[in-house]
TIVO-2410 file (N, C-alpha, C; in nm, 3 decimals):
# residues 184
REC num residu      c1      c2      c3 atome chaine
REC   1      X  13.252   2.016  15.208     N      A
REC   1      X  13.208   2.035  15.072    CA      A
REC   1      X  13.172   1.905  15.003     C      A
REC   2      X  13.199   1.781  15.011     N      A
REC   2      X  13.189   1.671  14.936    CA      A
REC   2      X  13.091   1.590  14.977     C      A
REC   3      X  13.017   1.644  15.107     N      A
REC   3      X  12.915   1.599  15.159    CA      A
REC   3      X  12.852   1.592  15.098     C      A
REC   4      X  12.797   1.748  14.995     N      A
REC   4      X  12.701   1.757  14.904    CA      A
REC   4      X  12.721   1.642  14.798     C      A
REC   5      X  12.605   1.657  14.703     N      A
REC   5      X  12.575   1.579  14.593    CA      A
REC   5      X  12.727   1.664  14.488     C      A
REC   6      X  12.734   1.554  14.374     N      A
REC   6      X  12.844   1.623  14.302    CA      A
REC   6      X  12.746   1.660  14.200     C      A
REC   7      X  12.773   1.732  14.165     N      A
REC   7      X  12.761   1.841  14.043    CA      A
REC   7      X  12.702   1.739  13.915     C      A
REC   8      X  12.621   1.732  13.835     N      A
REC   8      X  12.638   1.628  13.720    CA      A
REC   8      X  12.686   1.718  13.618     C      A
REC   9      X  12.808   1.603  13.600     N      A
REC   9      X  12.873   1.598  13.438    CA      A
REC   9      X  12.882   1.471  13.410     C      A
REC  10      X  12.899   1.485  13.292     N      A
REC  10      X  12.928   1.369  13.220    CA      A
REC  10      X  13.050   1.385  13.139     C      A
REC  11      X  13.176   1.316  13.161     N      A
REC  11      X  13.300   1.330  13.062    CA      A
REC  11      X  13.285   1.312  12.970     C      A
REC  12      X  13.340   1.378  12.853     N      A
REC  12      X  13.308   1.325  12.703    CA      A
REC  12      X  13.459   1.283  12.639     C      A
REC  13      X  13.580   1.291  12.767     N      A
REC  13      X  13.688   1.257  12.718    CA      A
REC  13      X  13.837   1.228  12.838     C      A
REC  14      X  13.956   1.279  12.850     N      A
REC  14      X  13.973   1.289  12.936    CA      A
REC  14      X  14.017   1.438  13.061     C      A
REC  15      X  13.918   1.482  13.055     N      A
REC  15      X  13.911   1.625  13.046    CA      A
REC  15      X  13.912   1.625  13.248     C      A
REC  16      X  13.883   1.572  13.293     N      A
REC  16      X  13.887   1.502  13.460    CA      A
REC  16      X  14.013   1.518  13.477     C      A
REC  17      X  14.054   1.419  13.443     N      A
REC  17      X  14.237   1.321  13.469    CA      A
REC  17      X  14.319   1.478  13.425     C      A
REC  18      X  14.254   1.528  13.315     N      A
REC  18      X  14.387   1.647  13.297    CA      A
REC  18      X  14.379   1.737  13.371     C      A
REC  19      X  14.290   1.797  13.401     N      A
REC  19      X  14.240   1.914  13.463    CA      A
REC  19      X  14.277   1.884  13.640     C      A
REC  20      X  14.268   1.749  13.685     N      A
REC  20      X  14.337   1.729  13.813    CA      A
REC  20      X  14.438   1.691  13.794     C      A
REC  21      X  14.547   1.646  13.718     N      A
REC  21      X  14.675   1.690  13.713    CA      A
REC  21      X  14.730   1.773  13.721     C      A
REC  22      X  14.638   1.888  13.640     N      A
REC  22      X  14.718   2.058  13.605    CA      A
REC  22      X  14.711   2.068  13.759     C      A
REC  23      X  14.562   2.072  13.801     N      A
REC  23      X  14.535   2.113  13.918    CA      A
REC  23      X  14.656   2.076  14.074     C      A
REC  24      X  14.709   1.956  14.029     N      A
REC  24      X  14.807   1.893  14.149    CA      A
REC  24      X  14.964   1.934  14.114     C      A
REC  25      X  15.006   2.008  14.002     N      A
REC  25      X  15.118   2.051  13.957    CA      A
REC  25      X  15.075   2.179  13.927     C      A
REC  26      X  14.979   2.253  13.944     N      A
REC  26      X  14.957   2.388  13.978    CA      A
REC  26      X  15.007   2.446  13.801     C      A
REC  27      X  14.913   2.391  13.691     N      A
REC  27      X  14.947   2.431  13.554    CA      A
REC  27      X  14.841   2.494  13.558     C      A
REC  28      X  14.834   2.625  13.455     N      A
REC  28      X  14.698   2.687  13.369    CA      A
REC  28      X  14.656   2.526  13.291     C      A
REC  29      X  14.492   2.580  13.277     N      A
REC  29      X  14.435   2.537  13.180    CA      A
REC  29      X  14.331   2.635  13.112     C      A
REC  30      X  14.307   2.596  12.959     N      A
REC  30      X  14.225   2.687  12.946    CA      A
REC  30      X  14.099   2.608  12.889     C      A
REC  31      X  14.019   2.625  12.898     N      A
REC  31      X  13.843   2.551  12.843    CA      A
REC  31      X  13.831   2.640  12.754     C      A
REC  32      X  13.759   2.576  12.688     N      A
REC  32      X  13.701   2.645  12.562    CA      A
REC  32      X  13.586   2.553  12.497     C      A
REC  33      X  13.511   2.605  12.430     N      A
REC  33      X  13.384   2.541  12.409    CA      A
REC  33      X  13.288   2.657  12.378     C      A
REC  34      X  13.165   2.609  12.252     N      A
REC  34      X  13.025   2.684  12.257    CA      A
REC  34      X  12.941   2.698  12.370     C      A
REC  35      X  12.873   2.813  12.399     N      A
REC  35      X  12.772   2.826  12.505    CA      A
REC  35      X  12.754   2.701  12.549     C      A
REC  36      X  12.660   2.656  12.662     N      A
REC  36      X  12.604   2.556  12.689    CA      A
REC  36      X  12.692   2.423  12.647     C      A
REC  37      X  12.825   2.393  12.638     N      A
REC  37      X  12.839   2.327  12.667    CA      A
REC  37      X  12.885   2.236  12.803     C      A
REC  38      X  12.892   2.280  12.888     N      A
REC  38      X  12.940   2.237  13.021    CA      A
REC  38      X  13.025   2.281  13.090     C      A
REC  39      X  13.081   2.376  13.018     N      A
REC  39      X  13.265   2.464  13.078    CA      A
REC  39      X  13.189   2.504  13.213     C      A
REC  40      X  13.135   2.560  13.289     N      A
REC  40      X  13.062   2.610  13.420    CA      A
REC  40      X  13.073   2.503  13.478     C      A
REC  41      X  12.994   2.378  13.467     N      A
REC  41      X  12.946   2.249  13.514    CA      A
REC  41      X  13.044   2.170  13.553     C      A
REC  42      X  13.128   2.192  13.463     N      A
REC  42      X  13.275   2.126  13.453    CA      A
REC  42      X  13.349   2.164  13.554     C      A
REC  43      X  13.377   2.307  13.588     N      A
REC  43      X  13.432   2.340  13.640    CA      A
REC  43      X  13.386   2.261  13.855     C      A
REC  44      X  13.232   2.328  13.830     N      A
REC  44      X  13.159   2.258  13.940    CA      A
REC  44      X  13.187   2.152  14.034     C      A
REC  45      X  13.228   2.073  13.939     N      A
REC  45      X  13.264   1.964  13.918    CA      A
REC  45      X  13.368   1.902  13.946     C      A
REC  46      X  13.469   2.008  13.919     N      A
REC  46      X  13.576   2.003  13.977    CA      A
REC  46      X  13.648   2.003  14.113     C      A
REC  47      X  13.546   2.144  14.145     N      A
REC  47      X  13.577   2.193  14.211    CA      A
REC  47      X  13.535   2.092  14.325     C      A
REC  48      X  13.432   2.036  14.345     N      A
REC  48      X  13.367   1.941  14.431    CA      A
REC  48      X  13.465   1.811  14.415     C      A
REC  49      X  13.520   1.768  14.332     N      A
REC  49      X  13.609   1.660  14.316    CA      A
REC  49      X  13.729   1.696  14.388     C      A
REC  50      X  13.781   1.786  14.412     N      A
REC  50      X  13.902   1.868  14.473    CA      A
REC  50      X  13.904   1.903  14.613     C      A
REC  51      X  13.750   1.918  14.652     N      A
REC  51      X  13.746   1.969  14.808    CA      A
REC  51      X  13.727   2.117  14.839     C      A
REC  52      X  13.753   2.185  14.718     N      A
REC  52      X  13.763   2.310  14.742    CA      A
REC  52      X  13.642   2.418  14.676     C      A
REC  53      X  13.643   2.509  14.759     N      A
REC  53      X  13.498   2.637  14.737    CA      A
REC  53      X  13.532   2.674  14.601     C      A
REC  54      X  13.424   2.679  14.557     N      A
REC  54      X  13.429   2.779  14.399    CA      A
REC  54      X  13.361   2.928  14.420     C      A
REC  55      X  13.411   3.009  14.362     N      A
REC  55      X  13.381   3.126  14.343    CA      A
REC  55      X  13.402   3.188  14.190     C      A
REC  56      X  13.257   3.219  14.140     N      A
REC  56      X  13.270   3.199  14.034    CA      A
REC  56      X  13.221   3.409  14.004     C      A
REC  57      X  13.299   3.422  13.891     N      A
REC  57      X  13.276   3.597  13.865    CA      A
REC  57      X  13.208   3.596  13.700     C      A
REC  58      X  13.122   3.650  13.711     N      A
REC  58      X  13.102   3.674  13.499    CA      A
REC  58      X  13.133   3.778  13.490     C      A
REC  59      X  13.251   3.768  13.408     N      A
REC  59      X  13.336   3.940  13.362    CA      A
REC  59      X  13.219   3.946  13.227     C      A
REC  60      X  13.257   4.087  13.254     N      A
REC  60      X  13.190   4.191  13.126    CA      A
REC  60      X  13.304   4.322  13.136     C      A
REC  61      X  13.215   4.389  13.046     N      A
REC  61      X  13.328   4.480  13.028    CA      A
REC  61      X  13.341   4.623  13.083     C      A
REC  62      X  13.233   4.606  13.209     N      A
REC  62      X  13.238   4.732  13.311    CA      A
REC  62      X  13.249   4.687  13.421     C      A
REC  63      X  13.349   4.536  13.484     N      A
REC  63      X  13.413   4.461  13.566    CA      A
REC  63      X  13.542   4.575  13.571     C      A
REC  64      X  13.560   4.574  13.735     N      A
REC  64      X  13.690   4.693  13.754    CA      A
REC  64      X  13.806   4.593  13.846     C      A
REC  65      X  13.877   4.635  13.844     N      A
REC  65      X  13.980   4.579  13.940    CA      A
REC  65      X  13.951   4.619  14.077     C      A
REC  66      X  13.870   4.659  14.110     N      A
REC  66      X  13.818   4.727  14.265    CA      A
REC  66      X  13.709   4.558  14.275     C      A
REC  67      X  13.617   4.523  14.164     N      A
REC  67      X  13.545   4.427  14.173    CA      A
REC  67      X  13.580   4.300  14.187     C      A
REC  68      X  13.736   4.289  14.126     N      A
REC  68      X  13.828   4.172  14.173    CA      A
REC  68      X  13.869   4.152  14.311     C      A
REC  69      X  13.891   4.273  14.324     N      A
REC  69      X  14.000   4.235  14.420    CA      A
REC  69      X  13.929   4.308  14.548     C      A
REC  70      X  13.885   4.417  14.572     N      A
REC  70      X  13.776   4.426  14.705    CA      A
REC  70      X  13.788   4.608  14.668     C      A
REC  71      X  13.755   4.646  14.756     N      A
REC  71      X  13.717   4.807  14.765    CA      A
REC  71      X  13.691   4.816  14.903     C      A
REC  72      X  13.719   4.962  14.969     N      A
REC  72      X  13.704   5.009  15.116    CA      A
REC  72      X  13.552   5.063  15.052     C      A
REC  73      X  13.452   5.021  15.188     N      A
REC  73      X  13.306   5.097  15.166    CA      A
REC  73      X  13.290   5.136  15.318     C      A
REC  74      X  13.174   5.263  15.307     N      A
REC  74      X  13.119   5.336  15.420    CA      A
REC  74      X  13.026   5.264  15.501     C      A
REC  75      X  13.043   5.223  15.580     N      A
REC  75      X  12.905   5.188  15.661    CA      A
REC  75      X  12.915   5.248  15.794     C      A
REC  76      X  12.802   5.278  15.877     N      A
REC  76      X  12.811   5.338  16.000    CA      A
REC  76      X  12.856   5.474  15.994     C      A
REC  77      X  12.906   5.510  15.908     N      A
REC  77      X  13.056   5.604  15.936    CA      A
REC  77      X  13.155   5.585  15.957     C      A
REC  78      X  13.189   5.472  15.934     N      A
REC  78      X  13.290   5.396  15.942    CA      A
REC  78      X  13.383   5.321  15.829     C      A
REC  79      X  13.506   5.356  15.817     N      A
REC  79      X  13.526   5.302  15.655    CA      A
REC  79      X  13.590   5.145  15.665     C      A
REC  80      X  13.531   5.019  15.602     N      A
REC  80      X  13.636   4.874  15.654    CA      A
REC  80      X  13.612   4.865  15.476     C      A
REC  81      X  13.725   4.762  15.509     N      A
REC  81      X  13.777   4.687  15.331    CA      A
REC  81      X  13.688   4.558  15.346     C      A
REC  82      X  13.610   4.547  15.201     N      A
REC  82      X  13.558   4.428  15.184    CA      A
REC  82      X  13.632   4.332  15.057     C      A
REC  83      X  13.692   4.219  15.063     N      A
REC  83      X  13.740   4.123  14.985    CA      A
REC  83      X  13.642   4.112  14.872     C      A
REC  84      X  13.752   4.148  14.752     N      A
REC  84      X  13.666   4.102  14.633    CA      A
REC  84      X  13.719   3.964  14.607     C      A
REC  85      X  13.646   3.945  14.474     N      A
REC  85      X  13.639   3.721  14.481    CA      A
REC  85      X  13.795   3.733  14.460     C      A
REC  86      X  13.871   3.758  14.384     N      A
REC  86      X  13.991   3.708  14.380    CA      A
REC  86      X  14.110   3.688  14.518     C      A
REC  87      X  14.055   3.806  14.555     N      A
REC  87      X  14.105   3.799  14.722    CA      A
REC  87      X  14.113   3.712  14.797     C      A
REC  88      X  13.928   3.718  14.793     N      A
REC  88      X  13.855   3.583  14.870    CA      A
REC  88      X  13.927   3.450  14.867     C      A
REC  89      X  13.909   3.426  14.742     N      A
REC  89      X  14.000   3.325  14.638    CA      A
REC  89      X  14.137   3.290  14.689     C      A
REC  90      X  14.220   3.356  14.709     N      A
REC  90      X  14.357   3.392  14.724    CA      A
REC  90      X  14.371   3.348  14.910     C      A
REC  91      X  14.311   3.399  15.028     N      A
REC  91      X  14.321   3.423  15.173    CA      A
REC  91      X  14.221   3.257  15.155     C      A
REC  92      X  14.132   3.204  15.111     N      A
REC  92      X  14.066   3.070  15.093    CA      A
REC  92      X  14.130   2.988  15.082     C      A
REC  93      X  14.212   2.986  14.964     N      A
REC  93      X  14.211   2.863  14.877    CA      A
REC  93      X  14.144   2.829  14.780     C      A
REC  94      X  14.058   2.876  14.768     N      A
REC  94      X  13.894   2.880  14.671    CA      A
REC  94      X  13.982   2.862  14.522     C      A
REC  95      X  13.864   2.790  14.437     N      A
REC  95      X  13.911   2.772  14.310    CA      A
REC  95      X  13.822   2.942  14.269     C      A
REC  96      X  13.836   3.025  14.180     N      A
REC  96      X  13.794   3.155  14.115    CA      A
REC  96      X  13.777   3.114  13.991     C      A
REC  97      X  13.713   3.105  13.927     N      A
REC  97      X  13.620   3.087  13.750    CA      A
REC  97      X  13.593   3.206  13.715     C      A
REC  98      X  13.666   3.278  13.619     N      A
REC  98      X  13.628   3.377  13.611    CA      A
REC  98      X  13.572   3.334  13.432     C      A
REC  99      X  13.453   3.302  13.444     N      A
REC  99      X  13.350   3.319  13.290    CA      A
REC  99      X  13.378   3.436  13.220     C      A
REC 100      X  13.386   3.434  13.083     N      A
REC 100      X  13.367   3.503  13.003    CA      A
REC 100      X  13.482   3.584  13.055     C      A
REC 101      X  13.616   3.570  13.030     N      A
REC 101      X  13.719   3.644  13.101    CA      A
REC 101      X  13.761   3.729  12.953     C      A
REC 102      X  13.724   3.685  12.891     N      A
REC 102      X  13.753   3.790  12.774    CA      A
REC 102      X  13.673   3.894  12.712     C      A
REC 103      X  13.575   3.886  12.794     N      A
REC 103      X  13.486   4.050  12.774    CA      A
REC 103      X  13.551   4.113  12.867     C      A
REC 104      X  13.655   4.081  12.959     N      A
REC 104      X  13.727   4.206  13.060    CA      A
REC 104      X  13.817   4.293  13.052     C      A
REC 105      X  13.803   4.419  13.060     N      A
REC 105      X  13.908   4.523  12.995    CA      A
REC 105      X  14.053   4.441  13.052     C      A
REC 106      X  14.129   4.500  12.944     N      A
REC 106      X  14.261   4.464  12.990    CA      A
REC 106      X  14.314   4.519  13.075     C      A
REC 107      X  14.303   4.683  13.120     N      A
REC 107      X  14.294   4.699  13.229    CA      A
REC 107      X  14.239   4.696  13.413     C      A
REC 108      X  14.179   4.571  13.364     N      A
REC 108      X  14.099   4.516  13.480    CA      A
REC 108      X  14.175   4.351  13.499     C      A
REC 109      X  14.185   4.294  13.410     N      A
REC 109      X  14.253   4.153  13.404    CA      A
REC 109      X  14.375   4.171  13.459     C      A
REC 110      X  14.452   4.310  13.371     N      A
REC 110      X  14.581   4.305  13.440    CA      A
REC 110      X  14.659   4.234  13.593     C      A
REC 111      X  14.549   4.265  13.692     N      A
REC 111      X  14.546   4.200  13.804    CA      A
REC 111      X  14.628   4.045  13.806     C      A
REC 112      X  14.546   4.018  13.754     N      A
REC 112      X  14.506   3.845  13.758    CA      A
REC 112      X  14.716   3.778  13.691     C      A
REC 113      X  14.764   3.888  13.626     N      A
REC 113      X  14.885   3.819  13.594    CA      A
REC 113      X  14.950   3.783  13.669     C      A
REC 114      X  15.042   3.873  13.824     N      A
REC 114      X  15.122   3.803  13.899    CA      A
REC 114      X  15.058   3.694  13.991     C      A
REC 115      X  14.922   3.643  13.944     N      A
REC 115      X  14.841   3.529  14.003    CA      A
REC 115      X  14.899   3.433  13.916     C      A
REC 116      X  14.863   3.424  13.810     N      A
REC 116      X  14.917   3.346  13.658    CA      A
REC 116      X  15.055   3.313  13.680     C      A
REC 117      X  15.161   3.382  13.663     N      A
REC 117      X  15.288   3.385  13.660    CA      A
REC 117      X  15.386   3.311  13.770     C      A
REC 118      X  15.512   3.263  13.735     N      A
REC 118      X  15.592   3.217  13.844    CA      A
REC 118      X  15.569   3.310  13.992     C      A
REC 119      X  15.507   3.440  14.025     N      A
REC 119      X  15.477   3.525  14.135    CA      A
REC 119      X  15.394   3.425  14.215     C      A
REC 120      X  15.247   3.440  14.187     N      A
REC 120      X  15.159   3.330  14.213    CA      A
REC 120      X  15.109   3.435  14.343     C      A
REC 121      X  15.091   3.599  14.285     N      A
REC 121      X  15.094   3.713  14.433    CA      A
REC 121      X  14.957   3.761  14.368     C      A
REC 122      X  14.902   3.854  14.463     N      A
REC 122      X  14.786   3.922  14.462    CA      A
REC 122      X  14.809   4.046  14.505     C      A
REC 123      X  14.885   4.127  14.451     N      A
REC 123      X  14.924   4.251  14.488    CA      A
REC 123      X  14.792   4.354  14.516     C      A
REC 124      X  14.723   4.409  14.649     N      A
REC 124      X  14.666   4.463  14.662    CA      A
REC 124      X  14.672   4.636  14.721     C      A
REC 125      X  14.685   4.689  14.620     N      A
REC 125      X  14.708   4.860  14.606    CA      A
REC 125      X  14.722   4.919  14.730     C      A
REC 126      X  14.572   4.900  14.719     N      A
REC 126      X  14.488   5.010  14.805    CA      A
REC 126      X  14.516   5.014  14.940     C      A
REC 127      X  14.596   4.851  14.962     N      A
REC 127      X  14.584   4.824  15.148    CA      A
REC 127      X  14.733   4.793  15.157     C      A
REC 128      X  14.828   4.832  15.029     N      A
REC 128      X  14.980   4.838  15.062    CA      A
REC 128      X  15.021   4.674  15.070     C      A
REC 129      X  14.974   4.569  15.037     N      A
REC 129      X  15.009   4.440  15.098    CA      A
REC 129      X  15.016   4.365  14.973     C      A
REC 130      X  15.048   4.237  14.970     N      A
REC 130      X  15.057   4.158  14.854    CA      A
REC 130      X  15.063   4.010  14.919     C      A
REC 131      X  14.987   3.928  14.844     N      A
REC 131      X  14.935   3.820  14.944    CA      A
REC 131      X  14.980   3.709  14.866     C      A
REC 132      X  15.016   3.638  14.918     N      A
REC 132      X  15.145   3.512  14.839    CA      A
REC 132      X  15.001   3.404  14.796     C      A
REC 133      X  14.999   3.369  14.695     N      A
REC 133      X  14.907   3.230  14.665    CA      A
REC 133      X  14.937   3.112  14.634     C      A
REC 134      X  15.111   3.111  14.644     N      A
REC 134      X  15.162   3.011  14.599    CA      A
REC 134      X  15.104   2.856  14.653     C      A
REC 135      X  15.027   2.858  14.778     N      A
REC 135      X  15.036   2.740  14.816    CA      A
REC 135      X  14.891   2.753  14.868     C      A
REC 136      X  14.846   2.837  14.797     N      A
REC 136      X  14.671   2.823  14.854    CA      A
REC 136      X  14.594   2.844  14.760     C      A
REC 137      X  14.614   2.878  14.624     N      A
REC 137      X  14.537   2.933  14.495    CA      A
REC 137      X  14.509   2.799  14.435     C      A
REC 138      X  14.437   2.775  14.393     N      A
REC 138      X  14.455   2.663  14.255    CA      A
REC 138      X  14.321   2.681  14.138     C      A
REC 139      X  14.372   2.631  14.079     N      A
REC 139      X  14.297   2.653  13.960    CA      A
REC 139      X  14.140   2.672  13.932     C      A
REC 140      X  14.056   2.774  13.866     N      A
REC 140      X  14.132   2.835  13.698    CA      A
REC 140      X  14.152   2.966  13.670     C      A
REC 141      X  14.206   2.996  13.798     N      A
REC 141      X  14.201   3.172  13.822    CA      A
REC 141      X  14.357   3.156  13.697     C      A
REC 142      X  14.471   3.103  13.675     N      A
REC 142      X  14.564   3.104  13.631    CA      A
REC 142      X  14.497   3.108  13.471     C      A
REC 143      X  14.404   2.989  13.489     N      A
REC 143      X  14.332   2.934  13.336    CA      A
REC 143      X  14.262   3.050  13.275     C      A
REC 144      X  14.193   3.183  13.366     N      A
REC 144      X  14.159   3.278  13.343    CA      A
REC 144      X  14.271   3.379  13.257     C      A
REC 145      X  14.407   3.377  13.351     N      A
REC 145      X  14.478   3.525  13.324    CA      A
REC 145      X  14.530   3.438  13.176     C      A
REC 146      X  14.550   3.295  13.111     N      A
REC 146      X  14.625   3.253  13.000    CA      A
REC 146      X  14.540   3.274  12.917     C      A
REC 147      X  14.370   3.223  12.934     N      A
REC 147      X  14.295   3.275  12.830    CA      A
REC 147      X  14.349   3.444  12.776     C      A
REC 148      X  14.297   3.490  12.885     N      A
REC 148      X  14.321   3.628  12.840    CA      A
REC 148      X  14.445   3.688  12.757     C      A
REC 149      X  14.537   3.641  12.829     N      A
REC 149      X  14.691   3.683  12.736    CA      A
REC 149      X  14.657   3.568  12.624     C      A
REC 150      X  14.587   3.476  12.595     N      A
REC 150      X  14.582   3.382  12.467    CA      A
REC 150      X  14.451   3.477  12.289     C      A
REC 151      X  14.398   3.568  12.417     N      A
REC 151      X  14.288   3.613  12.335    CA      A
REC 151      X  14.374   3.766  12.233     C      A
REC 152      X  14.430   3.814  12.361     N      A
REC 152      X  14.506   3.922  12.324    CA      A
REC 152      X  14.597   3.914  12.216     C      A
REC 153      X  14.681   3.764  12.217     N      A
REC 153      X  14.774   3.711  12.106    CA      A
REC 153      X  14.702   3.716  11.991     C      A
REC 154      X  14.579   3.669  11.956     N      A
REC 154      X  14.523   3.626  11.903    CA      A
REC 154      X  14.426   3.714  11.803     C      A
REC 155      X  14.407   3.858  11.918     N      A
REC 155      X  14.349   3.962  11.841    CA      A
REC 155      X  14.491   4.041  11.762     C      A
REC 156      X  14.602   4.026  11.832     N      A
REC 156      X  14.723   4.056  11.747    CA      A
REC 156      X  14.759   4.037  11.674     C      A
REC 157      X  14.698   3.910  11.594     N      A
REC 157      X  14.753   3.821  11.531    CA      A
REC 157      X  14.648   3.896  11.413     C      A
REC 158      X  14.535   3.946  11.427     N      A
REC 158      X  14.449   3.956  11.323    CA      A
REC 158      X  14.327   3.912  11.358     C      A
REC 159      X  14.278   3.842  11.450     N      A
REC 159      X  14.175   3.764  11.496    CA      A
REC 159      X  14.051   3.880  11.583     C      A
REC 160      X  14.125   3.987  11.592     N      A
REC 160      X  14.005   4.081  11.666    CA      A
REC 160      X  13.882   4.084  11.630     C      A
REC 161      X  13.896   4.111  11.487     N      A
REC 161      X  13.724   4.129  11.427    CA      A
REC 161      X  13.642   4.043  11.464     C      A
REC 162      X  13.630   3.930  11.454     N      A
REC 162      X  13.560   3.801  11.493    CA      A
REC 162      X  13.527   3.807  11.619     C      A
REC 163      X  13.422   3.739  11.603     N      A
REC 163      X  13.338   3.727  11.745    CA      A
REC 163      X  13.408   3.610  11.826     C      A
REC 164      X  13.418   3.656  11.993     N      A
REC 164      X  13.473   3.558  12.097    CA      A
REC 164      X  13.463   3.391  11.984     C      A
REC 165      X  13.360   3.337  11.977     N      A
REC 165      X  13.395   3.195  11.945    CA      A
REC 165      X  13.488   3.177  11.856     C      A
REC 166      X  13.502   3.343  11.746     N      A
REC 166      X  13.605   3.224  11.643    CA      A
REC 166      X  13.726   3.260  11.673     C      A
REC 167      X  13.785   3.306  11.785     N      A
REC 167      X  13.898   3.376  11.828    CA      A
REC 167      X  13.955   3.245  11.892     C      A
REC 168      X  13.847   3.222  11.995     N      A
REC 168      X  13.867   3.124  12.090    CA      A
REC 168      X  13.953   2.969  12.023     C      A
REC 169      X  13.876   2.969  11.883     N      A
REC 169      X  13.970   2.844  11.848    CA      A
REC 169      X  14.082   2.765  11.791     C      A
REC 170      X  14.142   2.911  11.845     N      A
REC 170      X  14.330   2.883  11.817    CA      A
REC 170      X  14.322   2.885  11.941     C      A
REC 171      X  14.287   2.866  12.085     N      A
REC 171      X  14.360   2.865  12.191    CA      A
REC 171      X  14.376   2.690  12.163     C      A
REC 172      X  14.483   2.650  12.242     N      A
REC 172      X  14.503   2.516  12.294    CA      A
REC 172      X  14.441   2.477  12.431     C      A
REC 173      X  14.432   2.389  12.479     N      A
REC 173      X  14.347   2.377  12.600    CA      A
REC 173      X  14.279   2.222  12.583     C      A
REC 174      X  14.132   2.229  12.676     N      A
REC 174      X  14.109   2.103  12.699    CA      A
REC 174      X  13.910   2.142  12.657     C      A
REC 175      X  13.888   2.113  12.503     N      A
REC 175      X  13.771   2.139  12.465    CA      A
REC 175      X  13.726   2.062  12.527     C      A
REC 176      X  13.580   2.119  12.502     N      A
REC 176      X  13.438   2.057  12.533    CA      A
REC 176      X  13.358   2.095  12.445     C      A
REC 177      X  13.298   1.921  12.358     N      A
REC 177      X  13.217   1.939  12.266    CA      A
REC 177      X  13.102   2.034  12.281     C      A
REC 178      X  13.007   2.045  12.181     N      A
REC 178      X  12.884   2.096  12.185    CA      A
REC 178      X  12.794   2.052  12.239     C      A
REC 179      X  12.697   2.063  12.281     N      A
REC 179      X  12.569   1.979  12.294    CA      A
REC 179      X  12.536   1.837  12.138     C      A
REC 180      X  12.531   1.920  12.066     N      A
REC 180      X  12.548   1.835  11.951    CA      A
REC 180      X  12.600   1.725  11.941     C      A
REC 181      X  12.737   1.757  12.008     N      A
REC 181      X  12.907   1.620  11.967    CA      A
REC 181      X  12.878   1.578  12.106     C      A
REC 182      X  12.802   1.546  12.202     N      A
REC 182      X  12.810   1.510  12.332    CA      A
REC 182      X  12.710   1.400  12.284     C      A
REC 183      X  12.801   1.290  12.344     N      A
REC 183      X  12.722   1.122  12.335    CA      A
REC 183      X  12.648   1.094  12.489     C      A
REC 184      X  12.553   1.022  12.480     N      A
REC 184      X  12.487   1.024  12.583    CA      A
REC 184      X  12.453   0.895  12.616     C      A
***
C-alpha cells in the first residue's frame, strides 16, 4: 500500500499526530467539519500513513445491517455468504469510514457498537459466529459508532430539528476547518 503516491493533504493543525495516536492506543475519534473540507482526504491519508486498506461506506438512510455486515446471495443455485465492508474490515484489518454515519437508521448502526465498545466483536447473526477485532480493527469504524451515539445525545438533548451541521457542533473531536479557514 505505501508504494502508491500518498493521498494529498495538507494539515491545518495537529490533526496527523492525534489521529495516529488514537490510532496506536486504539481510541475513537470523531471528525467533524463542513462539506468539502477534507474529512474523506484525511482519512485517505491516513490510512496510507498507517499501511492499512481503507474501505470506505456512504450511509444514507436505506443502508441495512445486511449492507454492513454481508448477506447470503443465490448464484448458480447455489447459496454462499458474501462479506459486507464491516466484515471485510474486521477479517482485514482494513480501516472502515463510514461517511455520513448519521443519516443511518439507528437500527442499522446498532451493529457497529460491540465494534466501538470494550467488546471490539462483530457479532454476525445470520452465520451464528462473532469475530473478535480486538487486534485487527483500527480506526474510524469506532469514530463512526461515537459519532453516532454523539448525534443521538445530541438530538436528545434538543438538537434534532437542525440540520446535520448544526448538531454536529457540540461533538468534541478533531475539526477540520473550511475551505475558507484553510491557509495555503
Amino acid at each position: 500500500m505505501t508504494a502508491a503516491a500518498r493521498p494529498f493533504y495538507v494539515p491545518v493543525g495537529d490533526e496527523e499526530q492525534v489521529f495516529k495516536a488514537a490510532f496506536r492506543q486504539h481510541l475513537a475519534v470523531v471528525l467533524k467539519g463542513p462539506t468539502g473540507c477534507g474529512k474523506t482526504r484525511f482519512v485517505e491519508a491516513m490510512a496510507h500513513d498507517l499501511d492499512r486498506a481503507l474501505i470506505t461506506v456512504s450511509c444514507h438512510d436505506d443502508l441495512t445491517t445486511a449492507d454492513l455486515v454481508g448477506r447470503f446471495l443465490l448464484e448458480g443455485g447455489e447459496t454462499r455468504w458474501v462479506d459486507g465492508p464491516l466484515t471485510r474490515a474486521v477479517r482485514e484489518g482494513a480501516i472502515c469510514y463510514l461517511d455520513e454515519v448519521v443519516e443511518a437508521r439507528q437500527d442499522t448502526t446498532v451493529v457497529i457498537h460491540p465494534l466501538a465498545d470494550h467488546r471490539r466483536q462483530l457479532p454476525i447473526e445470520r452465520l451464528g459466529i462473532v469475530l473478535d477485532a480486538a487486534h485487527r480493527l483500527t480506526l474510524p469504524l469506532p469514530l463512526a459508532a461515537t459519532a453516532h451515539q454523539m448525534f443521538l445525545q445530541a438530538a436528545a438533548a434538543g438538537h434534532g430539528g437542525e440540520d446535520d451541521s448544526a448538531v454536529v457542533k457540540i461533538f468534541p473531536g478533531v475539526e477540520l476547518p473550511g475551505p475558507a479557514q484553510r491557509k495555503e
